[in-house]
N, C-alpha and C positions, 0 to 999 in steps of 0.2 A: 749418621746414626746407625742405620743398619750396621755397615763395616766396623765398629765399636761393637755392639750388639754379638757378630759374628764372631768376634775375637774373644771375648766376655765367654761367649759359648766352647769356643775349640780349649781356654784355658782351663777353664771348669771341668771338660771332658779329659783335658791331659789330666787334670791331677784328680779324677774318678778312675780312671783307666794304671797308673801310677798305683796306687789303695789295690787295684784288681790284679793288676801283677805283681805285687807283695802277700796280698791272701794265697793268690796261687803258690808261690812259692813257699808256702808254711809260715806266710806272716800276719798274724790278724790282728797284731795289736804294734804297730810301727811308731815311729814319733813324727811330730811335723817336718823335721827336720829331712828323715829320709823320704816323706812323702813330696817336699820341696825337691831334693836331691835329684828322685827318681823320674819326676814331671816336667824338671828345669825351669823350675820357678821358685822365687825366694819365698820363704816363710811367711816373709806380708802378704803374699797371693796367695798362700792357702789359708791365710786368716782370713782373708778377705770374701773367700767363698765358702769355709767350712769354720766352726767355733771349736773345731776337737780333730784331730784325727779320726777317733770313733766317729764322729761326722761324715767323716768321706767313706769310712767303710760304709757305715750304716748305708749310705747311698748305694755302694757295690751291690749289696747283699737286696735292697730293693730293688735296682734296675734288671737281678739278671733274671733271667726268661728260666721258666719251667713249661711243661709240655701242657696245652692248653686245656681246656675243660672239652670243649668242643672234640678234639683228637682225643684226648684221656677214656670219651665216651660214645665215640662214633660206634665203634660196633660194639658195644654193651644189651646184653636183655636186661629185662626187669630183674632178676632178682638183687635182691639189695644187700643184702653182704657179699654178695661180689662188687657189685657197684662202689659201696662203700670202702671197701679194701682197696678198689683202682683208687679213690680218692688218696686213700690213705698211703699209697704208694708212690702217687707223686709230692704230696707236700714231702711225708716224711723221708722219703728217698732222698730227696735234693738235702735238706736238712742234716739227717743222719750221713749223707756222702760228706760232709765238709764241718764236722762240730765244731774245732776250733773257730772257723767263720761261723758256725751258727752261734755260736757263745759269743763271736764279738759284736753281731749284731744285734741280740739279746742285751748286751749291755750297754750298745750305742744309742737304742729304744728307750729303754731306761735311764741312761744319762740324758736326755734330750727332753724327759719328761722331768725330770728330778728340779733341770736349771732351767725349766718353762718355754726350753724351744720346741716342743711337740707340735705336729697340728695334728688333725682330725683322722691325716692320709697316715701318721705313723706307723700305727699297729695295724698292718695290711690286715687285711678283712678276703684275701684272698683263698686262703680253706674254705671260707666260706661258700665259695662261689661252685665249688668241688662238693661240699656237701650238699648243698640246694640241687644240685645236678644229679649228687649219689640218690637222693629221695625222690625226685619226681613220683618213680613208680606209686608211691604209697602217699602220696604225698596232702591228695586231694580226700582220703582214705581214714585221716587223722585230724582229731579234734586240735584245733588252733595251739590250746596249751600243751599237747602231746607230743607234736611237729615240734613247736621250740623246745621242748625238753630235749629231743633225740636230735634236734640240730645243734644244740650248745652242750651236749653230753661228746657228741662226733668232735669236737670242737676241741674236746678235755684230751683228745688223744693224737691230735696236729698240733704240730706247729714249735718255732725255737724252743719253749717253753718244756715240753716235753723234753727234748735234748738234754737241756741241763737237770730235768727229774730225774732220768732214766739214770744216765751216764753218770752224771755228778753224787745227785743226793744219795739215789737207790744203788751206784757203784755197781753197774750193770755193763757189759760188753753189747757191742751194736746189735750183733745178732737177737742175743738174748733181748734185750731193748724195742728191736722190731716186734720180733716175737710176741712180746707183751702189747703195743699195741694193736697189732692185727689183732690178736686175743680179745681183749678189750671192743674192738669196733667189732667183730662177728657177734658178741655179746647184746651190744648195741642196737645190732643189726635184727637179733633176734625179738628182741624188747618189741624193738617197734613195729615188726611183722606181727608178731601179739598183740599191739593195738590196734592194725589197723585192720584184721579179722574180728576188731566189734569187743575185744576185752578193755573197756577204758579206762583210763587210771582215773585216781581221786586229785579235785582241782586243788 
């Protein structure tokens, strides 16, 4: 059972690893076929572990590692638009590094939700974990409903989502794109140092 088990795992990771060196190489949107090709396994193996292509990307694009919260924020002080901008430097760096994989993983989120294979873990909740870390300082500072506003406002300015605002809708270049949300999260940054010097918003 194990040796089954372990086979079941090394096939799964060829043809996740197969999806990751065709992203790399400028391909975010592949067919089964080449992702069979590329893994050296037939077509019925990668139905067998993934229902779409966008499936195995979508997996790429979750499993790969950005630089922790913990390091993002080791030698950080308090102030919070700076803290906030580190946050915002690493989701949207990795992101904005690679749009056509952030668009295809954007869309593999969405197809997955569309035909009811999502679960819970889809929509990483991982900005999040960057934002929570950017506020500490202020954190205890702020009335319950204040804190969720400025953490789900930080939230409007991470993440795939943003990519295809920026680049797509708004027809923005990266820079300019960054630009805009750094902008936006110092904004943010300011709001909520305004509240939590004791100006409180209305519930």
């Amino acid at each position: 059972m194990a040796v089954r088990t372990n086979q079941r795992e090394r096939t799964r990771n060829a043809i996740v690893a197969a999806a990751a060196e065709l992203l790399d190489e400028g391909r975010p949107d592949p067919t089964i076929d080449e992702l069979a090709d590329r893994a050296l396994v037939s077509r019925a193996t990668v139905y067998r572990y993934f229902g779409s292509a966008a499936d195995a990307m979508w997996q790429v694009f979750a499993d790969r590692a950005i630089a922790s919260v913990e390091d993002t924020f080791a030698d950080a002080g308090d102030d919070l638009a700076e803290r906030a901008c580190r946050a915002e430097a690493v989701v949207n760096g990795y992101l904005f590094g690679d749009p056509d994989g952030t668009r295809a993983f954007e869309r593999a989120v969405l197809d997955r939700a569309l035909s009811g294979a999502d679960t819970t873990d889809d929509r990483s909740a991982r900005r999040l974990a960057y934002i929570d870390a950017a506020l500490e300082p202020v954190a205890d500072r702020l009335a319950p409903v204040d804190l969720a506003r400025v953490r789900h406002a930080l939230a409007l300015t991470m993440g795939s989502q943003v990519v295809t605002a920026l680049l797509d809708t708004c027809r923005l270049d990266t820079e300019m794109a960054r630009d805009v949300t750094r902008f936006a999260v110092r904004a943010i940054a300011a709001e909520a140092r305004r509240l939590a010097d004791g100006s409180s918003s209305a519930d």
